[in-house]
C-alpha positions in Angstrom: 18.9 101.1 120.8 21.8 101.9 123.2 24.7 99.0 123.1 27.4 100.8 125.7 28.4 98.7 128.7 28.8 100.8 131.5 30.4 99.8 135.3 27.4 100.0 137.8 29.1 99.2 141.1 26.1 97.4 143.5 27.8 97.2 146.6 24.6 97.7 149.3 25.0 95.6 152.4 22.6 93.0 153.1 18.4 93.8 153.9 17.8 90.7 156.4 14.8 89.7 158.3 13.9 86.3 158.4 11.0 85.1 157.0 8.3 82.6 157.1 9.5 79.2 155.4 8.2 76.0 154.4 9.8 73.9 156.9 10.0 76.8 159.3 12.1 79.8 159.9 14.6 80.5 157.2 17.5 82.7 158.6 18.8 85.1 156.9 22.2 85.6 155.9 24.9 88.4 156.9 26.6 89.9 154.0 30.1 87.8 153.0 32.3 90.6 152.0 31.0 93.3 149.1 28.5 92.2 146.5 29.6 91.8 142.8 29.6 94.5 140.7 26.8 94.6 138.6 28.0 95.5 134.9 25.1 96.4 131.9 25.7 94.5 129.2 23.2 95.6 127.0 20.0 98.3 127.4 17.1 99.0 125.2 15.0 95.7 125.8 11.8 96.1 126.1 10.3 94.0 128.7 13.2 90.9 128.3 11.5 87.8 129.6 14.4 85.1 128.6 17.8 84.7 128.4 20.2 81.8 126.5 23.5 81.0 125.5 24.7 79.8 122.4 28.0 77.9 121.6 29.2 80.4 119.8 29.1 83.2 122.9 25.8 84.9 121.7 22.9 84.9 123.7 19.3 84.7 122.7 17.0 87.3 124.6 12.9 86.8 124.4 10.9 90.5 124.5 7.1 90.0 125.6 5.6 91.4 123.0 7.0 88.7 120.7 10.6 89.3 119.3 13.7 87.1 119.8 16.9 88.8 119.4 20.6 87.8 119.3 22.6 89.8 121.5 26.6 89.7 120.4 29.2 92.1 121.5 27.0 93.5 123.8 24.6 94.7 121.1 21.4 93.3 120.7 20.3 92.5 117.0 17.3 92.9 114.8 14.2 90.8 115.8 14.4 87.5 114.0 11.8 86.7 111.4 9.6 83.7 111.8 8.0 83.9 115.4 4.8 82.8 115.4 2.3 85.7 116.7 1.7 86.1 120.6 -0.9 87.6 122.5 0.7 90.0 124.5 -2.0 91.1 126.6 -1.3 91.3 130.6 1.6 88.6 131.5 1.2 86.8 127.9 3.9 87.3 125.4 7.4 85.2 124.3 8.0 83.5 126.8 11.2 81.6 127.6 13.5 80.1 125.3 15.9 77.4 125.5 18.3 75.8 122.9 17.7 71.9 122.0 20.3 69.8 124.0 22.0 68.9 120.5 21.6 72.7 119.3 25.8 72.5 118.3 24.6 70.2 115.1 20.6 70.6 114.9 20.8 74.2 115.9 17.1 73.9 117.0 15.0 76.3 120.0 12.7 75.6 121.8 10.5 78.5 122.9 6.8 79.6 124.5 4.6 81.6 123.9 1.2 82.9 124.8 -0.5 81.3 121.6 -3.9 83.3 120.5 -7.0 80.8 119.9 -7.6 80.4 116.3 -11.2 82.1 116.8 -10.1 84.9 119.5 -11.6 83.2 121.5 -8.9 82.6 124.4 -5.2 81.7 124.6 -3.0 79.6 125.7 1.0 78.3 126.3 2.6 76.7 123.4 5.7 75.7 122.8 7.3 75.9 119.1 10.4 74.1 117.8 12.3 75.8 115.3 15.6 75.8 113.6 18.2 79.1 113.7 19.2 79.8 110.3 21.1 83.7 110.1 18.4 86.2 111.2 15.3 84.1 110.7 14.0 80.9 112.1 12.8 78.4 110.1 10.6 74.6 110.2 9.0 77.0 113.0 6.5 73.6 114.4 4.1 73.7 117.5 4.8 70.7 119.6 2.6 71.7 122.4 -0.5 73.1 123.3 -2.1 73.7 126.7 -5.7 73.0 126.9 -8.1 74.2 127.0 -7.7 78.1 125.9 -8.8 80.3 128.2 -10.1 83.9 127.8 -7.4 85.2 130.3 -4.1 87.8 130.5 -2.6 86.0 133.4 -1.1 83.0 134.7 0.8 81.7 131.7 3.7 79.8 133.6 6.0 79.5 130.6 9.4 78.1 132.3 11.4 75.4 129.6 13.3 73.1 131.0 15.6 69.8 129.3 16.6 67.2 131.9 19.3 64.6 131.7 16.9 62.0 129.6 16.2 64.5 126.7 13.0 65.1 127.6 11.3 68.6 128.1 9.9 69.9 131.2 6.9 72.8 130.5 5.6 74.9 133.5 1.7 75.3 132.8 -0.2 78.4 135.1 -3.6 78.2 136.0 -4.7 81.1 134.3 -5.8 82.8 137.1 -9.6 82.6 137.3 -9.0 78.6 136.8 -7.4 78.0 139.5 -9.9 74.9 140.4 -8.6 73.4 137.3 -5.4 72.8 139.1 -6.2 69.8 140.7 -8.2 68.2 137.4 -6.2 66.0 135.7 -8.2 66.0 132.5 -6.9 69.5 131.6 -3.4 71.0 131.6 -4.3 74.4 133.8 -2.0 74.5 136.8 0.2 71.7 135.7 3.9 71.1 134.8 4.5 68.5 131.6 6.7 66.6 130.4 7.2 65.6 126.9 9.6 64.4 124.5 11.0 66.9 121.6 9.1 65.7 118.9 6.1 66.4 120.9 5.1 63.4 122.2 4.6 61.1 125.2 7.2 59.2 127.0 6.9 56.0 127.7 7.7 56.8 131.7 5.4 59.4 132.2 3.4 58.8 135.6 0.0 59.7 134.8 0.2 57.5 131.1 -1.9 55.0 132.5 -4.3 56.8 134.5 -7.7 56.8 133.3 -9.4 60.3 132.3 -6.0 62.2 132.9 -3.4 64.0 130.4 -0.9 61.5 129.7 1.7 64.8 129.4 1.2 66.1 133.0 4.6 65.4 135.4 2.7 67.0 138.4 0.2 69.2 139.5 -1.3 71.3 141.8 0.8 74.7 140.4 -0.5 78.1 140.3 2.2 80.1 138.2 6.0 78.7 138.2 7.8 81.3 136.5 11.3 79.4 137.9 12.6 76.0 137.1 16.5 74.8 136.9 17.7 71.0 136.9 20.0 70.5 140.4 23.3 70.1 139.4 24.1 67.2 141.3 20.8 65.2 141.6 19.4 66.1 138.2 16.1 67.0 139.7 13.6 69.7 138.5 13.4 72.4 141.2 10.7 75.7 140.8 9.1 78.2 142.2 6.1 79.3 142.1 4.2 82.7 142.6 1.5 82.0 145.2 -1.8 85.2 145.9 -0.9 87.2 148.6 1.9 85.2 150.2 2.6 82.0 149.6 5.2 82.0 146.8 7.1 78.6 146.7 10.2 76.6 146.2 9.8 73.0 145.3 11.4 70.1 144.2 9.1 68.1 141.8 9.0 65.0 140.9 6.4 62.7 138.4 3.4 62.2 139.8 3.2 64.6 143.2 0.5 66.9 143.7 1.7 70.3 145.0 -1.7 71.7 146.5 -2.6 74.8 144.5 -5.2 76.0 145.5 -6.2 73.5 148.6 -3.0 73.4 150.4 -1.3 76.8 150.4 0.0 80.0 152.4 -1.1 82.3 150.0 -4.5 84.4 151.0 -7.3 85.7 149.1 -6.4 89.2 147.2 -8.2 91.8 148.9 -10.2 90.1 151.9 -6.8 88.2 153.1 -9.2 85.2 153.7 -7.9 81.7 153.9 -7.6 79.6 150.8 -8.4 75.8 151.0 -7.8 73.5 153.8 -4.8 74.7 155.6 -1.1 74.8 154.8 -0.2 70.9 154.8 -2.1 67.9 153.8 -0.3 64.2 153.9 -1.2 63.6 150.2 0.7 67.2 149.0 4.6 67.2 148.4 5.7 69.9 151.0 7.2 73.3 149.7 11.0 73.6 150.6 10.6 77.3 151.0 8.0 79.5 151.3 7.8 83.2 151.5 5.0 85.1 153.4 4.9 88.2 152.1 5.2 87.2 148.4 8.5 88.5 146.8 7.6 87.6 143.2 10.0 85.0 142.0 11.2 84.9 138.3 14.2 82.8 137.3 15.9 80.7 139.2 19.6 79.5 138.6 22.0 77.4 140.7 25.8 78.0 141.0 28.6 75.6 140.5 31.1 77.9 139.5 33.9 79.1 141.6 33.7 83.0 140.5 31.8 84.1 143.6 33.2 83.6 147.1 31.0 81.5 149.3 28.5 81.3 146.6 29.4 78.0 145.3 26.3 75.6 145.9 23.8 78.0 146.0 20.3 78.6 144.6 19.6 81.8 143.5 15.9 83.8 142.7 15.0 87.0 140.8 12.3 88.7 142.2 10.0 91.2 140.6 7.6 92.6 143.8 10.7 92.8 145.8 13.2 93.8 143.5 16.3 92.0 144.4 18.5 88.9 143.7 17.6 86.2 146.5 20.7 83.6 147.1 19.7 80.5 149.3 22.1 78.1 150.7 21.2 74.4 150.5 21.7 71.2 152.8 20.3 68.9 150.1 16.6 69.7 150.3 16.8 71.8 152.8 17.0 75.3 152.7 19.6 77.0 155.4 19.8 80.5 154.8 18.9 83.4 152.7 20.8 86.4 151.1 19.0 89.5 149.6 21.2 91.2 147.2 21.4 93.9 144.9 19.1 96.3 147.1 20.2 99.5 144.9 19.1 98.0 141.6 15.6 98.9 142.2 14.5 96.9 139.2 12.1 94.4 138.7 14.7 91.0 137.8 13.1 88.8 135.5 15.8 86.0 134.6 18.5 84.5 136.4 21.1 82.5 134.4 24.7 81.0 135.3 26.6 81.4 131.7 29.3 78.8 130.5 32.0 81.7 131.2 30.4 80.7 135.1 28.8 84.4 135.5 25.8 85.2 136.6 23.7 87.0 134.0 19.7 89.0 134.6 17.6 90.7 133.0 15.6 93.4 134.4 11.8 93.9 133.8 11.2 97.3 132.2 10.6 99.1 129.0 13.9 99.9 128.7 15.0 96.5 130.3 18.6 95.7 130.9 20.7 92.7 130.3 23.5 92.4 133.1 26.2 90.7 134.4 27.5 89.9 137.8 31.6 90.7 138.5 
């Protein structure tokens, strides 16, 4: 596995067109100067879904088909022992990974995966606590299950999120040829959760008391997020979501909103481009904030409150994997204002996006021979 770190200046000028947005045209953004400098950090990863930072300066990196590596020095490490076995088929795999809130004393993860069914029969996500202890985890314990399992490669959603309470945020797909299952609140498919660390319910949850409906589910309505981050400022869970033809999304959700999928949306049938649902709005959907017509493929999402990148301060930024660059968006609040498409002579597929405590920016790349880099 190669470890150098090589310079690759990026310094392409902005690809703008403005696009079709949720609230309405989006304009794009001129180019502010030359882009950062994208540096590799580390090669050799084969298909890198995840990235997280330890206190220590490591980094944890997720590989689909099911190893988690430490990455120090810029070299990645041996595949830790004790993760659980994945399906790997089609989009399922290791998913995202996340330390616990009080990793610095617990030194706990939390991390999906595509679990298989115990019969073969199907899979599903899962999310697994477990403890880091030298090159092994260990007290490796399911605290989450999406059901039911479904006999599908796609649609896993995966995203791990901890907001300010403790709590943990889980993005749920529809598994693809679900996608009615969506709006049933008696399953999980097309859902994102909420639950506490041990695995169980809070007390707060909005659907708790709602007869016939999983007492986990924080909204609905979702047909793949692949892209969640807390706002910095408000502490709310923004995502995005990867909508059929058109129609990818940025929302901001909150307990107890449905999000439309698949009666309110953009996206199109594959194939025939025929309309899905009933239209594009509905008074009972939360609105997208942003919504991208053709689909760009969004994976990661990261916000940035450090000071390291001129005029980037405040701003949301998107991997993409159909269109192959780094999306920044500027924000008024809610609203989006603008949008920057970077990194046009990468011509990689960018998986995760990540703001580091040094206040980089750090992505992965989606390849056999995927790349861990850094911005400046």
């Amino acid at each position: 596995m190669k470890t150098d770190i090589p310079c690759h200046p990026t310094r392409r000028a902005l690809l703008g067109a403005t696009l079709l947005g949720g609230l309405g045209a989006v304009p794009s953004l001129r180019a502010q100067g030359e882009e950062p400098e994208v540096v590799t950090v580390a090669r050799g990863l084969e298909r890198p879904w995840s990235l997280a930072f330890l206190p220590d300066g490591r980094m944890l990196v997720t590989e689909k088909a099911g190893r988690l590596r430490v990455v120090a020095d810029g070299r990645p490490g041996a595949p830790l022992q004790g993760v659980p076995a994945v399906d790997a088929d089609g989009q399922g795999g290791l998913l995202d990974v996340v330390p616990a809130p009080d990793f610095a004393s617990s030194r706990a993860l939390y991390f999906s995966f595509s679990e298989p069914a115990p019969n073969g029969r199907g899979n599903g996500t899962a999310v697994a606590r477990a403890v880091l202890d030298g090159e092994r985890l260990r007290e490796v314990q399911v605290v989450f299950r999406q059901e039911p399992k479904v006999a599908s490669s796609a649609h896993f959603g995966g995203r791990l999120v901890f907001g300010r309470d403790g709590n943990l945020f889980i993005t749920l797909g529809d598994r693809f040829s679900r996608r009615d299952d969506a709006q049933d609140l008696s399953n999980h498919l097309g859902k994102i959760v909420r639950i506490a660390p041990d695995g169980s319910v809070p007390r707060d949850n909005p659907l708790l008391d709602r007869r016939g409906a999983r007492p986990e589910i924080w909204s609905w309505g979702h047909r793949n997020v692949q892209g969640a981050a807390l706002h910095p400022v408000t502490g709310a869970l923004w995502t995005h979501e990867h909508g059929p033809q058109g129609g990818d999304e940025l929302n901001v959700v909150t307990g107890g909103k449905n999000h439309g999928w698949p009666v309110v949306t953009a996206g199109r049938e594959y194939g025939s481009g025929a309309a899905i649902g009933q239209g594009e709005t509905r008074a009972d959907v939360a609105p997208a904030l942003r919504t991208w017509v053709p689909s760009v493929a969004p994976s990661g999402m990261a916000f940035v409150t450090s000071d390291r990148y001129p005029g980037w301060k405040g701003s949301l930024l998107i991997g993409t994997l159909k269109a192959q660059r780094l999306l920044r968006l500027t924000l008024d609040g809610d609203r989006v204002t603008g949008e920057q498409r970077l990194l046009a002579g990468l011509g990689e597929r960018i998986r995760d996006v990540r703001q580091g405590p040094d206040g980089r920016i750090w992505l992965l790349t989606d390849s056999g021979d995927g790349r861990l880099l850094r911005l400046g």
